[in-house]
C-alpha angles and dihedrals in degrees: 000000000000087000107042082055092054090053097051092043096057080044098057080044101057091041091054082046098056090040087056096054094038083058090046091048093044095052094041081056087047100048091050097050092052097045079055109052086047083065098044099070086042103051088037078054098047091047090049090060096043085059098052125070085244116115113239133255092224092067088076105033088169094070129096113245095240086055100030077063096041095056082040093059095042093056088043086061095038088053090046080051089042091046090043090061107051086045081051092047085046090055101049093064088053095034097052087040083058095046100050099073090051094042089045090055096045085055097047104115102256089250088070098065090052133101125265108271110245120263098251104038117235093223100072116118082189107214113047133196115237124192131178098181095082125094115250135200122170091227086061082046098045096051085050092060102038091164106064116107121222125308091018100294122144134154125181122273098206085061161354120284117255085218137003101237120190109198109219117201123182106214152177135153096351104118100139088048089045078060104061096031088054089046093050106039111044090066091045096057089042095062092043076064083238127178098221153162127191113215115177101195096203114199108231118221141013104292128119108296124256110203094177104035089060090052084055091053089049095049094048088045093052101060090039081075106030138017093253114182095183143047143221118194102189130172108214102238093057120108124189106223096198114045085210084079087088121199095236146112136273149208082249121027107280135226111211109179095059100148119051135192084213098048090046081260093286127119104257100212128003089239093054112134098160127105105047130343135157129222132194117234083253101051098043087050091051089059099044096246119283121308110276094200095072104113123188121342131006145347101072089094091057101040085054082054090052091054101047095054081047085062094046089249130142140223113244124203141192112230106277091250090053091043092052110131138153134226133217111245115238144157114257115268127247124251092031107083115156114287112241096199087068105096087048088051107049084045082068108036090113082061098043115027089085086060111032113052142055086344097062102031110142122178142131117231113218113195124359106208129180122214124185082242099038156341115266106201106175124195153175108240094177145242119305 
């Protein structure tokens, strides 16, 4: 009996035994996965916010939660404003790209949207009359052409030039003619729907007079204000008598003045080029300009003659009833004598003209001045 109760014994002591470690098993299992499942939420926590653009709290462990949020939020905000911005700073580039075309139409001149003017313009009233007994004052003249801009420049405002014209005359001393030919023939390239500028290029001083290196001047100062495509060379006491002689450029160099009063309104010689012509920026480069060593009266006209049938050119002409004009009589000015080197020197234009023109002016201008009817450039040309 003693043993069977010492067997038992060490059986119930191994069973307690194993109860005892099966407890401690089972709460050791229980503690760690509660301690588990307590990390889980916070590290679950802690990789949301490394994946967001938030700043973490456990940057700054010292802080209390409720203010450890409330510094979180406010550089959230600062870094949406942040953000904002440099979404903002992307856009501008984009969005002023996208804005210059419409800020550079807004600031072409009016006369820009418009249509082409037609060929033959519909204002032209054809034979004028043209009258040199009546009295004459600019104001008078002024107040007759209020639509003219500074310096004599005008362009039509129902359409688009056909060409931008810049009307060159060599000038001194010629203030009652400068009347008639500005009270004339402003409304008269207004109504031929010209783009066009007036410049009077006036010779200071009282040295021998240079008729066509002053055209050469006028030509060189024009463009320095406007991109001109054609030319007008215009003595002042010229008057056009049909308005549908129109101051413009052609396919071949073009004589304007073809009909004279003084001529009996017939051409003189075939080979005339003086008065008034016009010349496209091509032609007058091909030719090198006009002579610049024709002092006083006379033989400039030829020798640009000369230098256009060099070039294989043509003289165009309007019909002799459209060409008609009148000149202002006159006596013949000091200071401008006919030259008596002109016939030497138009025997040798084809020798000279690639030397002595646009490509060798030289002048000094000596006072700019802008009138409501035109533009006044004097200069010093020089002494023979």
């Amino acid at each position: 009996m003693a043993g069977d109760s010492t067997v038992n014994f060490s059986l119930l002591h191994r069973t307690c035994k194993l109860v005892v470690l099966l407890c401690f098993l089972h709460i050791s299992v229980t503690v760690f996965f509660y301690v588990r499942s307590l990390d889980i939420p916070s590290a679950f926590a802690r990789n949301q916010q490394s994946h967001s653009n938030s700043t973490t709290i456990r940057n700054i462990p010292e802080l209390t939660p409720g203010l450890a949020l409330k510094i979180t939020e406010t550089k959230n905000k600062d870094q949406t404003k942040e953000q904002a911005a440099n979404v903002k700073k992307a856009e501008e580039p984009e969005k002023k790209k996208a804005e210059e075309p419409e800020k550079k139409k807004a600031e072409e001149p009016e006369k820009k949207k418009l249509e082409k003017c037609p060929e033959t313009s519909p204002l032209l009233v054809g034979p004028l009359r043209v009258e040199f007994n009546m009295a004459l004052d600019l104001q008078q003249v002024e107040k007759e052409n209020p639509n003219l801009r500074p310096g004599g420049r005008s362009w039509p405002t129902a359409c688009t030039a056909q060409q931008k014209v810049a009307i060159i005359i060599p000038f001194r001393k010629r203030e009652e003619h400068l009347k008639f030919w500005l009270y004339y023939l402003h409304p008269i390239l207004q109504r031929q729907q010209l783009d066009y500028g007036v410049y009077v290029i006036n010779q200071d001083g009282d040295e021998t007079f240079n008729r066509a290196k002053l055209l050469n001047i006028g030509y060189v100062e024009a463009l320095k204000e406007y991109d001109y495509e054609c030319f007008v060379f215009s003595d002042v006491d010229l008057i056009p008598m049909d308005d549908r002689n129109t101051y413009k450029c052609f396919s071949q160099p073009r004589h304007l003045s073809v009909s004279m009063d003084k001529f009996g309104f017939k051409l003189p010689y075939n080979q005339y080029f003086g008065g008034v012509s016009s010349l496209s920026k091509e032609q007058y480069l091909k030719i090198n300009g006009f002579p610049n060593n024709y002092w006083g009266w006379g033989g400039e006209d030829d020798d640009i003659f000369n230098r256009l049938s060099s070039k294989g050119m043509s003289i165009s002409r309007p019909s002799g009833e459209t060409g008609k004009c009148r000149m202002i009589r006159h006596q013949r000015d000091k200071q401008n004598d006919p030259n008596p080197q002109r016939f030497n020197r138009i025997a040798h234009t084809r020798e000279t003209m690639h030397t002595d023109g646009i490509n060798s002016l030289t002048y000094r201008v000596v006072k700019a001045e802008k009138f409501h009817l035109y533009t006044l450039i004097t200069v010093d040309v020089g002494k023979p």
